[in-house]
C-alpha positions as CSV (number, residue, x, y, z in Angstrom):
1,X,-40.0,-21.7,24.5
2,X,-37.4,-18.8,23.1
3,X,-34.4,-19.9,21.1
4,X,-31.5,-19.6,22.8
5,X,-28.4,-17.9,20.8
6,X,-24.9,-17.5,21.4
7,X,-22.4,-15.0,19.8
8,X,-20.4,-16.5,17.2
9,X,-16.7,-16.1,17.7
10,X,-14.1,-17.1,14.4
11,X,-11.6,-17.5,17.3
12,X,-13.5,-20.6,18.9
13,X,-13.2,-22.8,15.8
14,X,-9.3,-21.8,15.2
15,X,-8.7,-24.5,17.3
16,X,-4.6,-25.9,15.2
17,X,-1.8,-24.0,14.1
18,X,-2.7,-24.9,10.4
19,X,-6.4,-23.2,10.8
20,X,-5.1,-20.0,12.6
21,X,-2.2,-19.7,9.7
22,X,-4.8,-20.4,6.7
23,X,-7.2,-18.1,8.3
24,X,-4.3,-15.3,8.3
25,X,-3.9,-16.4,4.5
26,X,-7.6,-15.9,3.6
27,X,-8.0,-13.1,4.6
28,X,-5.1,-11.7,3.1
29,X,-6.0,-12.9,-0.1
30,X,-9.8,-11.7,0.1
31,X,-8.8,-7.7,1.2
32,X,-5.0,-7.3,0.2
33,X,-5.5,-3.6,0.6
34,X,-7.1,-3.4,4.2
35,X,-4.9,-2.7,6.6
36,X,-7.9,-3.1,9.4
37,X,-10.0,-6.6,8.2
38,X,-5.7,-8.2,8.4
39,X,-5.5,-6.5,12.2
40,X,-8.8,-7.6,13.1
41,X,-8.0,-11.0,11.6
42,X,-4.7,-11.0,13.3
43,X,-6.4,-10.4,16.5
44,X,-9.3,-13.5,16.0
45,X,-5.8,-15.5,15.8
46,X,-4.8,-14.2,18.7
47,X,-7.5,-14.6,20.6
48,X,-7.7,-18.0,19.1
49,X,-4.5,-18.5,21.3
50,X,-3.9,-17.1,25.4
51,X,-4.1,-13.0,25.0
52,X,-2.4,-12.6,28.1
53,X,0.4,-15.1,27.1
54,X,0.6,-13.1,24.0
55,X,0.7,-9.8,25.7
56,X,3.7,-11.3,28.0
57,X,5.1,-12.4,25.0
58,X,5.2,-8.7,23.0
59,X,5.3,-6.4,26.5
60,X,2.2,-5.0,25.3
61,X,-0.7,-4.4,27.6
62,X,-3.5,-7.2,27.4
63,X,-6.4,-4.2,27.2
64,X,-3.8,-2.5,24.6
65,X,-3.5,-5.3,22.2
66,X,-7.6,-6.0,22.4
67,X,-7.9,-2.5,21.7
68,X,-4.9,-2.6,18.5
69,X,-6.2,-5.9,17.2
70,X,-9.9,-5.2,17.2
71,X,-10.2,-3.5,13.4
72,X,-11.4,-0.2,15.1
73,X,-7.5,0.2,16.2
74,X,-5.0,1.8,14.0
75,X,-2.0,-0.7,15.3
76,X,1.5,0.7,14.7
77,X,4.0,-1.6,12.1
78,X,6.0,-2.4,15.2
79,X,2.5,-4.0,17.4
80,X,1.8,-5.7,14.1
81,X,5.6,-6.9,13.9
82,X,5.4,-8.0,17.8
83,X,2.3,-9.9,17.2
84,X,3.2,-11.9,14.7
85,X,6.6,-12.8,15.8
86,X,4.9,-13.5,18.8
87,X,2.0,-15.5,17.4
88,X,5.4,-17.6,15.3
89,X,4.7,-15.9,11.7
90,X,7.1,-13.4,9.9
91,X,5.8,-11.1,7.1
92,X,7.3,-12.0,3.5
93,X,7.5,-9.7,0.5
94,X,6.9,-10.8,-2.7
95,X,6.1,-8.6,-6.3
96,X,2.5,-8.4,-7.0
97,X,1.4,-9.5,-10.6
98,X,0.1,-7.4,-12.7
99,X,-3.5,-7.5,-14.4
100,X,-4.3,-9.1,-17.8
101,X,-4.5,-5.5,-19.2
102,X,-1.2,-3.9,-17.8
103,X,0.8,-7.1,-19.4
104,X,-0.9,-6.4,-22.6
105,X,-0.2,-2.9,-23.0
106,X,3.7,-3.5,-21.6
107,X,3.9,-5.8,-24.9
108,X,2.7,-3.7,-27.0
109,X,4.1,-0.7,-26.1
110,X,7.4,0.5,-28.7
111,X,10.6,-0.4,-27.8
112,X,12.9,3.0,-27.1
113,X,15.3,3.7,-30.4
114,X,18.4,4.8,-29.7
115,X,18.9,8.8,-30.2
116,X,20.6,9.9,-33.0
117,X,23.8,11.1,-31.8
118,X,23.8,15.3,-31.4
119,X,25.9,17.1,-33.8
120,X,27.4,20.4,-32.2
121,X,25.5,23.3,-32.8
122,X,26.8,25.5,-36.0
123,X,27.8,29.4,-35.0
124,X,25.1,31.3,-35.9
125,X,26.4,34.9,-37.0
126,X,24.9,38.2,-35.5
127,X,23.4,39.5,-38.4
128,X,21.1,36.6,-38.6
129,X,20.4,36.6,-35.1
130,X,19.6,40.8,-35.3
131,X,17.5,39.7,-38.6
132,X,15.2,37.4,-36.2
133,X,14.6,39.9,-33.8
134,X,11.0,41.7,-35.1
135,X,9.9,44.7,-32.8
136,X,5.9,43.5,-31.0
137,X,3.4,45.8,-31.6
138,X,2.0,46.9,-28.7
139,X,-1.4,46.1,-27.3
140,X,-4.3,48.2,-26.8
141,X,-4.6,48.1,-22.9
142,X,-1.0,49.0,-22.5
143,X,-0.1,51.8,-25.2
144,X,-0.5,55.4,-23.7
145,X,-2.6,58.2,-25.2
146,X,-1.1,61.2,-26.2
């Protein structure tokens, strides 16, 4: 007798609101930095939900939005804005912390003095200027035989 397998799907077991928006959270926290493992996530969400309520919601084709949110897309900031509105979230800015090492070498580092103030320069007289002045001797490649 052959085993019989299905497909796993992430979007079958996103069954409440709470696992669809800790899912979103996860996966933000595990790749902060990829833009296409959040729009594939974002999509497993919403096909966690009704696609084609979610495309009436955003006025986004169905096939479009399958195609945006698949992590092969490259979805525009206004798709992912749509979608999440859409979906009930709203994106949140908040500083990122810096590492052990950047804190350490910001309290280390010297505090700036203050300048010493600058004391108008003194008129320097033409002779000494014409004294400073010394002729270059000229180089080889340049100086013309005679």
């Amino acid at each position: 007798m052959a085993l019989k397998t299905t497909r796993y799907d992430t979007a079958d077991y996103l069954l409440t609101e709470e696992d669809r928006f800790g899912f979103l959270l996860v996966c933000l926290d595990e790749a902060p930095d990829d833009s296409e493992f959040f729009a594939h996530a974002l999509g497993v969400v919403a096909r966690s939900r009704n696609m084609s309520q979610l495309s009436r919601d955003t006025g986004l084709t169905r096939e479009g939005l399958y195609k945006a949110l698949s992590g092969y897309g490259n979805p525009g900031f206004a798709t992912v804005w749509k979608v999440l509105n859409a979906l009930g979230y709203r994106l949140a800015v908040e500083p990122i912390k810096a590492p052990a090492a950047r804190k350490m070498a910001a309290s280390r580092a010297p505090t700036a003095k203050k300048a010493p103030a600058r004391r108008a320069p003194a008129a320097k007289s033409t002779q000494r200027i014409a004294a400073k002045r010394v002729p270059r001797p000229a180089s080889k490649s340049t100086s013309r035989k005679k």
